[in-house]
Backbone bond lengths (Angstrom), bond angles and torsions (degrees), N, CA, C in turn:
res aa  C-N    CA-C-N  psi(-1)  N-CA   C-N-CA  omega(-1)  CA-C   N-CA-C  phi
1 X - - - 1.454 - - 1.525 112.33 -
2 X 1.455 115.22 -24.51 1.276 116.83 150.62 1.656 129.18 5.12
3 X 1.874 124.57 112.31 1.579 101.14 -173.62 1.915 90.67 -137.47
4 X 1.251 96.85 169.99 1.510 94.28 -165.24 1.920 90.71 -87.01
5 X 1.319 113.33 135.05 1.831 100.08 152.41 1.447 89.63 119.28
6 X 1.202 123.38 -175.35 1.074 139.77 -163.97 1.815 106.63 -127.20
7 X 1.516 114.36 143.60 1.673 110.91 179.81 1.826 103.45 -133.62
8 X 1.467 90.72 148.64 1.491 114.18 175.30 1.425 115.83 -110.98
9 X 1.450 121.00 92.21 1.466 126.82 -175.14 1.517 108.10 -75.18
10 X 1.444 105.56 145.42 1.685 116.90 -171.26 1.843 86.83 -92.89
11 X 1.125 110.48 82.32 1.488 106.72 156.23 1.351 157.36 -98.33
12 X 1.850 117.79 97.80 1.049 122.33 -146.10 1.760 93.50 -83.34
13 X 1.425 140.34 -18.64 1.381 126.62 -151.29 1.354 118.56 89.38
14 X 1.071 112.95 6.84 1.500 113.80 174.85 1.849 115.26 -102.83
15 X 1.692 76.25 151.85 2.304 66.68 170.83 1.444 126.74 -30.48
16 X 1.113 127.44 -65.26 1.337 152.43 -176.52 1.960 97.55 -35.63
17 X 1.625 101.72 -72.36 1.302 97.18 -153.29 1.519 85.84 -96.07
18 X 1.211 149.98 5.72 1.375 137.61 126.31 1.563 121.78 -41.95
19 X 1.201 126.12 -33.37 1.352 132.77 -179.67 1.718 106.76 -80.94
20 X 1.174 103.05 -43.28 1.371 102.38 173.16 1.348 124.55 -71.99
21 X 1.445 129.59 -27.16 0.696 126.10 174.61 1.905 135.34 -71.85
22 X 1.485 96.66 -1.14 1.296 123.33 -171.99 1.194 94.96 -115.65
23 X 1.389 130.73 -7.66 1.345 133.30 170.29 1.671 123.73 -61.50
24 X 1.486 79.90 -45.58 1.558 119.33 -174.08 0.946 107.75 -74.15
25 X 1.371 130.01 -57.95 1.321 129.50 159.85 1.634 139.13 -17.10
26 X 1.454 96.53 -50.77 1.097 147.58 178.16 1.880 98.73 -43.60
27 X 1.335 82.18 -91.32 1.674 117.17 154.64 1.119 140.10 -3.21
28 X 1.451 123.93 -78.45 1.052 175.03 113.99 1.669 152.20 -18.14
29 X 1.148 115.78 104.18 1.477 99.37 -154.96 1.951 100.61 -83.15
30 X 1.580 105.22 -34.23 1.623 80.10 172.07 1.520 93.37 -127.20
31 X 1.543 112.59 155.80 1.487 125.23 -170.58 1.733 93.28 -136.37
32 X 1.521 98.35 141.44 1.282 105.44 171.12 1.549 109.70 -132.30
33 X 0.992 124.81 153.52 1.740 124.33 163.13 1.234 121.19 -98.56
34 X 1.800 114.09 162.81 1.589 114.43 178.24 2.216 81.11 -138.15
35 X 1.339 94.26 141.16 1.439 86.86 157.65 1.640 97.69 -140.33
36 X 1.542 116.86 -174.75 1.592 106.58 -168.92 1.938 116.99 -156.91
37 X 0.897 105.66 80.66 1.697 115.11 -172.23 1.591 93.02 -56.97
38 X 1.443 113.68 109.30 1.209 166.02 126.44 1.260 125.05 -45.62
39 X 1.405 117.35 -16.73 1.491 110.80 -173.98 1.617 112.82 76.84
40 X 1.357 119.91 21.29 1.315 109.22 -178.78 1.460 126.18 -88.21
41 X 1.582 110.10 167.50 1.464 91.13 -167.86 1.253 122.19 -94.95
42 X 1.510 139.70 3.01 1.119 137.38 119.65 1.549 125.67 -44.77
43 X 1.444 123.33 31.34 1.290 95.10 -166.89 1.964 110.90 -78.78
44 X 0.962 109.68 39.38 1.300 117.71 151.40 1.545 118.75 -73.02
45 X 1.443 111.76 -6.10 1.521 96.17 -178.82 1.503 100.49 -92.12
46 X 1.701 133.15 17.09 1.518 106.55 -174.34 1.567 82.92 -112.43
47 X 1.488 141.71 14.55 1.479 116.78 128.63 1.124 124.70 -75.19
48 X 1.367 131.85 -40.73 1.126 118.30 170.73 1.424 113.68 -47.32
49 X 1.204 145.30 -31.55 1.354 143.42 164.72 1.597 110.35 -24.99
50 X 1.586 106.41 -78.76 1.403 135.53 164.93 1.625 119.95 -11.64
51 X 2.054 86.04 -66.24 1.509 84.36 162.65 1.056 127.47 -99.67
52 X 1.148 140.11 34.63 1.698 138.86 148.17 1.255 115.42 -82.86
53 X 1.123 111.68 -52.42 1.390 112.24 179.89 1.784 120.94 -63.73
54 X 0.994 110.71 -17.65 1.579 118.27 -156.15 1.841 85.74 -91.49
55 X 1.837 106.69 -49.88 1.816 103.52 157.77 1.052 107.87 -48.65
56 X 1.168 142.23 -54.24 1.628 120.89 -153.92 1.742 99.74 -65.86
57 X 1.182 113.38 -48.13 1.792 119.37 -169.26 1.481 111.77 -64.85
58 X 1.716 123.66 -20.12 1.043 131.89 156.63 1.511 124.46 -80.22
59 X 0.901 125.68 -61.24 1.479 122.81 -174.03 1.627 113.85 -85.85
60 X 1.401 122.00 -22.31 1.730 123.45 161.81 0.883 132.79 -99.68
61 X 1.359 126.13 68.17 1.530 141.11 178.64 1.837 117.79 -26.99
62 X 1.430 96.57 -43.90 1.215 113.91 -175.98 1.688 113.13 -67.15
63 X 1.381 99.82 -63.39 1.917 106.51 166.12 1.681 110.81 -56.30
64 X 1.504 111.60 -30.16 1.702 90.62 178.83 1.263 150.83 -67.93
65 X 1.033 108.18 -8.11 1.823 122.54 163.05 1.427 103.40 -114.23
66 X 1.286 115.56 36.77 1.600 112.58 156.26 1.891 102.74 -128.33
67 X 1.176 102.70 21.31 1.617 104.55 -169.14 2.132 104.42 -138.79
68 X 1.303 85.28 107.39 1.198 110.94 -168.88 1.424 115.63 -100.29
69 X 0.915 118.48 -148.13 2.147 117.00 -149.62 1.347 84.05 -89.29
70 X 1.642 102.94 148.99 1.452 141.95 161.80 1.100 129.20 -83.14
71 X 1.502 142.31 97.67 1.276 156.06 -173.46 1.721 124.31 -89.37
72 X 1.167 110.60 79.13 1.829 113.32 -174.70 1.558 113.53 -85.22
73 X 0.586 135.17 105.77 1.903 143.18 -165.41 1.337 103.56 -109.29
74 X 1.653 116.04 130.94 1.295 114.34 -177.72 1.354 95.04 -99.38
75 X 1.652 116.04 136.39 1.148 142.90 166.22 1.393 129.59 -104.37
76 X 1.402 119.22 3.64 1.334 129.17 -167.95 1.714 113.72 -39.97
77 X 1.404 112.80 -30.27 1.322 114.76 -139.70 1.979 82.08 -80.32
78 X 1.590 122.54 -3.54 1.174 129.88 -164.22 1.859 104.19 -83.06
79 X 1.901 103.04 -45.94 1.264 116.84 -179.45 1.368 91.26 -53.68
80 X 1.438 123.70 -63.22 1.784 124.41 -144.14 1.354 100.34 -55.97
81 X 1.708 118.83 -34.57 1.504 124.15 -173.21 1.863 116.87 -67.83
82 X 1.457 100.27 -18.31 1.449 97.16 -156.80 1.903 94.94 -109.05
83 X 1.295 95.12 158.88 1.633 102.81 160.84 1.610 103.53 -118.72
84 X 0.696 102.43 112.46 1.150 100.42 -177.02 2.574 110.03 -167.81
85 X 1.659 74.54 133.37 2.116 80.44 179.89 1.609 117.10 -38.23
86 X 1.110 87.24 -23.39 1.904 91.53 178.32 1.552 117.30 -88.82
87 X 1.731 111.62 -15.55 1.106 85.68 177.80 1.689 96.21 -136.49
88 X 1.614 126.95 17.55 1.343 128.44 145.29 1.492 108.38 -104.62
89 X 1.704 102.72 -178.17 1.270 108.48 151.33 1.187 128.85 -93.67
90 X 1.780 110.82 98.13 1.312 91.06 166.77 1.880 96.37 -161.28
91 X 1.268 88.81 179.21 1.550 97.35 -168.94 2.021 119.51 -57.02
92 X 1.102 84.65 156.95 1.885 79.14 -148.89 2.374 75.46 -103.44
93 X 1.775 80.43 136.83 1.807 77.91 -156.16 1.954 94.15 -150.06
94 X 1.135 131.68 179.62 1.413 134.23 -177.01 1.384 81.86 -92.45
95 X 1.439 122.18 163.27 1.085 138.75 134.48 1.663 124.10 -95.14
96 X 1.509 108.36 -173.42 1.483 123.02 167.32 1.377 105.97 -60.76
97 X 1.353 120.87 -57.79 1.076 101.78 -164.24 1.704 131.49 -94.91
98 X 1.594 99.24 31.45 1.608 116.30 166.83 1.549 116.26 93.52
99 X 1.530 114.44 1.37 1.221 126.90 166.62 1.458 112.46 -115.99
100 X 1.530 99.33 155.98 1.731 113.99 -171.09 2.036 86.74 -78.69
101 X 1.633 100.71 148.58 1.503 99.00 178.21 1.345 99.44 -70.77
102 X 1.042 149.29 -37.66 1.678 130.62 179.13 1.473 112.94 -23.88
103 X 1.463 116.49 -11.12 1.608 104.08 -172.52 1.601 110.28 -86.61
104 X 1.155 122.92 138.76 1.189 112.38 -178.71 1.454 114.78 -136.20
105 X 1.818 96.44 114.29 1.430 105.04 -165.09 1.232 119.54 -49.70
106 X 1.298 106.41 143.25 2.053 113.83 166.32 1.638 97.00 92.85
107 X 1.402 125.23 -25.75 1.529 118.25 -175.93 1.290 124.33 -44.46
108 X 1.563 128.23 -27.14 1.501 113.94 -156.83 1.921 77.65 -102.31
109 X 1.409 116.35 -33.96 1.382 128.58 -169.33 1.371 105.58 -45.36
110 X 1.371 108.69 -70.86 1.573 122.60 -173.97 2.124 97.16 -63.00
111 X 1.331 135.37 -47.06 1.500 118.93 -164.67 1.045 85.42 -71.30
112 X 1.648 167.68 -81.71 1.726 157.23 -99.48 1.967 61.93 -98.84
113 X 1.225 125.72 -117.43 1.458 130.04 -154.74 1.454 114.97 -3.91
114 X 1.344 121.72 -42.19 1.871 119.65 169.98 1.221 107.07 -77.83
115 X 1.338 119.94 -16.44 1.730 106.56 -159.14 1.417 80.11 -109.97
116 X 1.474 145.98 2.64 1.638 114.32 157.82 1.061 92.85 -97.77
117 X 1.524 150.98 -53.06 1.566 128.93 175.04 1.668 117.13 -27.75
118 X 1.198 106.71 -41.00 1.647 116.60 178.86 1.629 100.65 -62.35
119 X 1.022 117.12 -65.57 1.787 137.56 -172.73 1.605 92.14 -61.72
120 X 1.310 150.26 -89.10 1.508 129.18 -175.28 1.455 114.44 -30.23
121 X 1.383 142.14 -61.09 0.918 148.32 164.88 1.538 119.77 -20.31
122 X 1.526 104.69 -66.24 1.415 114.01 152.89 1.718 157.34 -100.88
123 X 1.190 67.38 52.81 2.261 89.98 -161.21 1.496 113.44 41.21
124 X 1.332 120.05 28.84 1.793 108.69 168.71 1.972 97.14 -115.56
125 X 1.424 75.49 105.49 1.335 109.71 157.69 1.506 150.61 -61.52
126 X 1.384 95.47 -8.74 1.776 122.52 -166.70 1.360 107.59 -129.15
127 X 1.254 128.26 110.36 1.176 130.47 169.83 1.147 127.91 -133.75
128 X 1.898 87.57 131.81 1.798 107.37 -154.74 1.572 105.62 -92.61
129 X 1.177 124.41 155.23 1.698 134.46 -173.38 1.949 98.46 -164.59
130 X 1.519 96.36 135.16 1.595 110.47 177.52 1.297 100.12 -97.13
131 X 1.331 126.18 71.77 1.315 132.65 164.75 1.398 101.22 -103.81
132 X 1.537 98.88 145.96 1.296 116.51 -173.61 1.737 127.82 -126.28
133 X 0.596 142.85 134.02 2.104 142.63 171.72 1.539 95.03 -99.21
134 X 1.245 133.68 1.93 1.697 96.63 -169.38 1.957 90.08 -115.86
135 X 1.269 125.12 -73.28 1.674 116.92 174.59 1.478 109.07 -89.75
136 X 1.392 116.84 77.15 1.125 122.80 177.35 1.242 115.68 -106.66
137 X 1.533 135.52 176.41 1.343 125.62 145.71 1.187 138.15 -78.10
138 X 1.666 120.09 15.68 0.902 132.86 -139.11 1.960 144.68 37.13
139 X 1.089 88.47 43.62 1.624 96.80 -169.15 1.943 93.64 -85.09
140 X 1.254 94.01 147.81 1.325 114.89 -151.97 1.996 98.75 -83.86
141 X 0.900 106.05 -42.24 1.996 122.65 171.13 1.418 99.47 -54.63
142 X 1.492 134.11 -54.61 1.365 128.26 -163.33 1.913 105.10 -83.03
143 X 1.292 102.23 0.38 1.888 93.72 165.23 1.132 135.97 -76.16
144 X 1.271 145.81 159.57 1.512 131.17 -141.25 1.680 96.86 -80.08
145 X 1.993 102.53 -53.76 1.394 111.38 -174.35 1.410 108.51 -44.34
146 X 1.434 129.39 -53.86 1.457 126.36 -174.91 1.855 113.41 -44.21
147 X 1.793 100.24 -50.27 1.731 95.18 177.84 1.319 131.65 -78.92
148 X 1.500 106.23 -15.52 1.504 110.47 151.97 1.254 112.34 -31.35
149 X 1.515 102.20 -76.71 1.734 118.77 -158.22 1.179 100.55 -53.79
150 X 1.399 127.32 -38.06 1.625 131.54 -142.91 2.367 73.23 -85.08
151 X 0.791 88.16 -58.72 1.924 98.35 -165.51 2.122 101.32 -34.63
152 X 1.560 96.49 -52.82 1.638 96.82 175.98 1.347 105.66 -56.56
153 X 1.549 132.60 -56.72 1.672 141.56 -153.63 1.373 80.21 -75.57
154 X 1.195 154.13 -53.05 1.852 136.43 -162.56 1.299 97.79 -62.06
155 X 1.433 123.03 -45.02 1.622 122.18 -146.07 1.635 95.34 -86.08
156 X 1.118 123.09 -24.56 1.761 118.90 -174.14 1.436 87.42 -101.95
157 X 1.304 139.13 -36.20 1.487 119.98 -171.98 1.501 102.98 -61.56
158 X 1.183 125.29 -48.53 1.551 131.05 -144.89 1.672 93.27 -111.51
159 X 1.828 128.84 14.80 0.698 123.58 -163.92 2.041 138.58 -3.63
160 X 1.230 82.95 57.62 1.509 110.88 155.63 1.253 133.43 -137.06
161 X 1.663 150.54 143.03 1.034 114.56 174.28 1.364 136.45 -94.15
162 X 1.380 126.92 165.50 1.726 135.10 -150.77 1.502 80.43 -139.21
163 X 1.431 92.27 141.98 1.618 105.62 161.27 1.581 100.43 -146.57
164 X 1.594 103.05 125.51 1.459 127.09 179.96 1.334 101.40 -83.36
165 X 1.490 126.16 109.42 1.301 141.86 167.50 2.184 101.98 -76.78
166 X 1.649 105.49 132.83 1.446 66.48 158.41 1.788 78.78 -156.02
167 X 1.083 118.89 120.69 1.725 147.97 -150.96 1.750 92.05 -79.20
168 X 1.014 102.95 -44.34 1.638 109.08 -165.80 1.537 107.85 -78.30
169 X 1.093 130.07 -20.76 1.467 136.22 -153.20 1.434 99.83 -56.90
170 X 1.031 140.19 -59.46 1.297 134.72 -167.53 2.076 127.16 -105.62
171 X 1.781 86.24 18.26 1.443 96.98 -179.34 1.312 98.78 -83.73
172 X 1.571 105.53 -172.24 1.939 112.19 158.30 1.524 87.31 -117.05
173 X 1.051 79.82 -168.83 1.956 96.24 -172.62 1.693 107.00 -73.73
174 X 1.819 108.38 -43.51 1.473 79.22 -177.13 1.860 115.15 -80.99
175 X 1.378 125.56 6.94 1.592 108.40 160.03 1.161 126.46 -97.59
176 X 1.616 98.68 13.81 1.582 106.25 156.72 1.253 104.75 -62.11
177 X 1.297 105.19 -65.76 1.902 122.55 -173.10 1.484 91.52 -46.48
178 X 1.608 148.58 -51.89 1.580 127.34 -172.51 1.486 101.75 -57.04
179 X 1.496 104.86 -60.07 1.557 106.68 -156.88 1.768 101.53 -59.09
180 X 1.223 128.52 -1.74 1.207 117.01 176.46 1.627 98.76 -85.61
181 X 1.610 107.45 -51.59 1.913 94.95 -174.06 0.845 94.75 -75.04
182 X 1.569 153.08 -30.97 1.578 116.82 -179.02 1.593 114.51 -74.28
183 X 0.773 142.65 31.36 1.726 164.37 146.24 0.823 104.67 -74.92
184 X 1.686 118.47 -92.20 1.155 112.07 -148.82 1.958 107.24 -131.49
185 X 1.110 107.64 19.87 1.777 127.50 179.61 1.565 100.51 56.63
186 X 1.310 91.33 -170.46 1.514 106.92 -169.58 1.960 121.97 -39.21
187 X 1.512 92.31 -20.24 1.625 99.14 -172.77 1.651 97.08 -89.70
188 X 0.896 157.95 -13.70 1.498 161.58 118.85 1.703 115.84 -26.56
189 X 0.956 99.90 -72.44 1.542 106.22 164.51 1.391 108.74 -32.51
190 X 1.715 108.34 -80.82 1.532 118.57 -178.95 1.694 113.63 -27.25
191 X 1.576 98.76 -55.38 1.819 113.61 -177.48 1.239 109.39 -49.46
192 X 1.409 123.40 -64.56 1.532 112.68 175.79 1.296 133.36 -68.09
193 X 1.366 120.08 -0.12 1.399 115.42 173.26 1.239 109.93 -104.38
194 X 1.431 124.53 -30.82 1.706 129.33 147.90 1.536 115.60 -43.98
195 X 1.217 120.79 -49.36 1.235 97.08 -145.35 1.938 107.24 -141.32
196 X 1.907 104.49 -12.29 1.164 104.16 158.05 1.546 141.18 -51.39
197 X 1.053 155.53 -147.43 1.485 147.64 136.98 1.428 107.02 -164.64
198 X 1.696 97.70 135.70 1.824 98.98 171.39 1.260 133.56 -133.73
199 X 1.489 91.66 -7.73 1.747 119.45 178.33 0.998 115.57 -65.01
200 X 1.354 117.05 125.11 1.347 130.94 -166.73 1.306 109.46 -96.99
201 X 1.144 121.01 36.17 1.851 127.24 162.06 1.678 99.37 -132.68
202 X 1.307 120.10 -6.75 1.346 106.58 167.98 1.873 108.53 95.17
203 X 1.464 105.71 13.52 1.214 93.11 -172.41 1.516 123.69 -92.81
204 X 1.336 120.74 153.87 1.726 118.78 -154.13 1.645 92.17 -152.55
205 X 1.122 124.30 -15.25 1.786 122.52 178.48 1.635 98.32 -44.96
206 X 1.419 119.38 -71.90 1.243 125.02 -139.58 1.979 105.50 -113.12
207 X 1.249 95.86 116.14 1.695 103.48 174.62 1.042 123.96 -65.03
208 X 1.183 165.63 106.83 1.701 164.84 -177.65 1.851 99.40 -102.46
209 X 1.393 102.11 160.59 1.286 112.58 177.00 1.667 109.94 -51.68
210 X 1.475 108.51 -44.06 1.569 96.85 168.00 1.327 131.18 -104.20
211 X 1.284 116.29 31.49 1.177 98.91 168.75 2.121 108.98 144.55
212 X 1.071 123.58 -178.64 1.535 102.10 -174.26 1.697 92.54 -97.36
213 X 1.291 125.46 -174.54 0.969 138.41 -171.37 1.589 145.01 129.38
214 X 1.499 125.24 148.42 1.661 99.52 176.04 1.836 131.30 -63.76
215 X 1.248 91.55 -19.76 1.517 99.55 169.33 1.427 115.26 76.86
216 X 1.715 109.37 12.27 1.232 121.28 168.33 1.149 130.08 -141.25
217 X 1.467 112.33 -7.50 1.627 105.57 135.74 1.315 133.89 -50.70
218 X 1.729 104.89 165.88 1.923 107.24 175.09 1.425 106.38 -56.27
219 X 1.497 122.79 -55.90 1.384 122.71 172.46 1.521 121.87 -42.40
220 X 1.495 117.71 -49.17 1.883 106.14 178.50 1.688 87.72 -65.01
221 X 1.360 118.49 -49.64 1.442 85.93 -156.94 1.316 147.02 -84.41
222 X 1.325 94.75 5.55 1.473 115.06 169.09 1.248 112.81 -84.07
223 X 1.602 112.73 -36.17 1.254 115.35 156.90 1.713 138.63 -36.34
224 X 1.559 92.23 -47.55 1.206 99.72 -158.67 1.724 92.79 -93.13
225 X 1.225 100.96 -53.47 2.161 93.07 172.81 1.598 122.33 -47.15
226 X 1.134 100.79 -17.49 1.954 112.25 167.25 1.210 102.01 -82.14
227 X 1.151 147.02 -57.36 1.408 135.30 -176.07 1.558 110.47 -86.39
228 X 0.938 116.84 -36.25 1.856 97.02 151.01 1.724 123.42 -41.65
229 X 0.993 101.72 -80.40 1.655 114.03 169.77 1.580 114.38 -33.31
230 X 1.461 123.92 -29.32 1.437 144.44 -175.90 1.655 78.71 -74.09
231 X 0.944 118.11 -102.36 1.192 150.66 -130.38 1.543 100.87 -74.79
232 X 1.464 124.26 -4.14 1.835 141.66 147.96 1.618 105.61 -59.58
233 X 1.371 109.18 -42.99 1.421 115.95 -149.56 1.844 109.68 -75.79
234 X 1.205 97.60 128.99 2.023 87.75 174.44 0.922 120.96 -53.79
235 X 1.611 116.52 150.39 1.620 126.08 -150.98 1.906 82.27 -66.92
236 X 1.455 79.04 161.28 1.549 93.21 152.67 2.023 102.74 -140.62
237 X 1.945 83.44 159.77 1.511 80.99 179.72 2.170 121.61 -85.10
């Protein structure tokens, strides 16, 4: 799995870009992160950041001297711009125009655009994101065609080239949950359901088999029907 160059993972603390980020690892001989306070209303996931990473440097000897500096960028001025359930309070609902309001325009646009300014700056050239097309909410930024385009416009804007890795794109949620134990086995697994976060109301009271959360958002529940479905499936070795 071995790749030539160096990568900058978009890491929010969530399953997704927790999985990726061990991807990279994987990958990769040095890995760095960017995460980005947005004003969101989970922003409980930029501790969970804190503590994922601090597991990975403890319990993966092997990933820990391939995991380099942490980059948190305040983005607020993105929340103030948007209306949107993720970054007010308010009820998370379909809209008119065929998406749940949790989507919040320009988001995946504006994190890849800071995180190659970040990446020229520091020779990582590869930038990883757990965007997905298959259990998504359909948000229009996390589709493959959109990061293509976005991958050409970085590489001629910043005239160098960038290549947007994104590992998850064509999984469902529960081979997220494999491709996480086949990474890093059961102690990976354990890490993200301890200590990841994806719930988009911010909830952390109550532990579930996968993970903390209200368990009634799109996020628990995609969450949680992926690791059901995981966890149906015959072992593998």
């Amino acid at each position: 799995m071995r790749r030539p160059g160096h990568a900058l993972v978009l890491f929010s603390g969530g399953q997704d870009s927790s999985t990726c980020l061990a991807w990279a690892l994987e990958c990769f001989s040095h890995v760095e992160t960017i995460g980005f306070d947005y004003g969101q209303r989970h922003h409980v996931e930029l501790q969970a950041r804190e503590r994922v990473l601090a597991g990975i440097r403890e319990r993966f000897p092997r990933w820990r001297e391939r995991l380099g500096a942490d980059h948190l960028l305040d983005l607020t001025v993105l929340g103030r711009i948007s209306d949107t359930a993720l970054t007010r309070d308010a009820e998370i609902q379909m809209t008119a125009a065929g998406l749940p309001n949790t989507f919040v325009p320009g988001r995946n646009l504006l994190f890849f655009n800071l995180a190659a300014a970040v990446g020229y700056r520091r020779g990582l050239h590869t930038l990883v994101g757990g965007m997905c097309e298959t259990d998504f909410s359909g948000y229009p930024d996390c589709r493959d065609d959109s990061l293509k385009a976005l991958q050409v416009a970085v590489s001629l804007g910043l005239g160098q080239r960038f290549t947007i890795e994104t590992p998850l794109m064509w999984l469902d949620k529960a081979d997220t949950w494999e491709l996480a134990r086949s990474l890093g086995g059961p102690a990976l697994v354990e890490l993200i359901v301890n200590d990841s976060h994806s719930c988009y109301h911010g909830v952390r009271e109550q532990l579930h088999a996968w993970g903390y959360g209200c368990a009634n958002c799109p996020a628990c529940e995609l969450r949680q029907a992926g690791y059901e479905r995981w966890k149906a499936r015959p072992a593998t070795a």
